[in-house]
C-alpha positions in Angstrom: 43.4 214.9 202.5 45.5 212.3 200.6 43.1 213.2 197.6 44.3 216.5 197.8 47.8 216.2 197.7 48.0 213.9 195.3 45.8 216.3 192.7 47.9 219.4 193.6 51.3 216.8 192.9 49.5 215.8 189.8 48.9 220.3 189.0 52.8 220.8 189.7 53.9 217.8 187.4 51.3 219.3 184.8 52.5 222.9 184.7 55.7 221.2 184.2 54.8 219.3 181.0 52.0 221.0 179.9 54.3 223.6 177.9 56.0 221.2 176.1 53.3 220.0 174.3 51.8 223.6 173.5 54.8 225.1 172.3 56.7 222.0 170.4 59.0 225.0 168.5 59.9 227.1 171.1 63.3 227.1 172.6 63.7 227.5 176.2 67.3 228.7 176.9 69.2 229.3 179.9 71.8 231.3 182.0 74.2 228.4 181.1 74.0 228.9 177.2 74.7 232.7 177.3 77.7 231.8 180.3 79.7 229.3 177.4 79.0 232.3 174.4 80.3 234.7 176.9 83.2 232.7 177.5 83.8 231.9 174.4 84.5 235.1 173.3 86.1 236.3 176.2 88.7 233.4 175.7 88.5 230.8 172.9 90.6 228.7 173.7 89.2 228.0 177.3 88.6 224.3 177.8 86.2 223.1 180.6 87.6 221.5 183.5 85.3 218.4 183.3 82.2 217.0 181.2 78.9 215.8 182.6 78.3 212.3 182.8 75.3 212.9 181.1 73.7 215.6 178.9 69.8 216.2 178.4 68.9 215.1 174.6 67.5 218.8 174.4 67.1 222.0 176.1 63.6 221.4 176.4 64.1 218.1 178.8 66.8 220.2 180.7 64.5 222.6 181.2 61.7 220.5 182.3 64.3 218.9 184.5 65.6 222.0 186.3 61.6 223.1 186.9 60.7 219.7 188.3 63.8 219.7 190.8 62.6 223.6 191.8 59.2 222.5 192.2 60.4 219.5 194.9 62.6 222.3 196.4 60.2 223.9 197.3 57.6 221.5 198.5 60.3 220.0 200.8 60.3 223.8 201.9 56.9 224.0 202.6 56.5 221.0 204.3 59.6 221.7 207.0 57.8 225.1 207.3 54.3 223.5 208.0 55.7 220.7 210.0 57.4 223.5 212.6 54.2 225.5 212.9 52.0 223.1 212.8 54.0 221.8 215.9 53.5 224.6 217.7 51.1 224.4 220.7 47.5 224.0 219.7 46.4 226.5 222.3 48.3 229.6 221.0 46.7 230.9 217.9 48.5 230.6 214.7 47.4 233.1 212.3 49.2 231.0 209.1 46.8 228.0 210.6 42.5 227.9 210.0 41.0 226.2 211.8 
């Protein structure tokens, strides 16, 4: 079972970085780029309340950041959701359960 796990972790964190090497040129943009353009020319002489404390050498290794964080998101998910059904009496059938 660990086995498992630890090859579907080792999928996620591929899928993640994978892309980065096949596309070296391509530019993966955000919401957040089009947000400061927009506001930009709504107002230009808007100044940010703060700074980060730190900023991603590029928008590839923000993106790759942002996908690893929603891939944890939603393993944490999964695993609350397991944990509670799997919790559930083992004499009423679960349909989300083989057995």
């Amino acid at each position: 079972m660990k086995k498992k796990i630890i090859l579907i972790l080792l999928a996620v964190v591929a899928l993640a970085v994978l892309p980065l090497f096949l596309l070296p040129d391509a530019e993966f943009g955000g919401a957040d780029a089009e947000a400061e353009n927009l506001i930009t020319a709504i107002a230009p002489d808007y100044e940010p309340w703060f700074q980060g404390f730190w900023e991603p050498p590029s928008g590839e290794v923000e993106s790759l950041l942002f996908a690893l964080q929603a891939a944890f998101g939603a393993g944490v998910v999964s695993f609350v959701l397991g944990y509670y059904i799997g919790k559930k009496s083992p004499e009423k059938k679960n349909p989300l359960v083989h057995t």
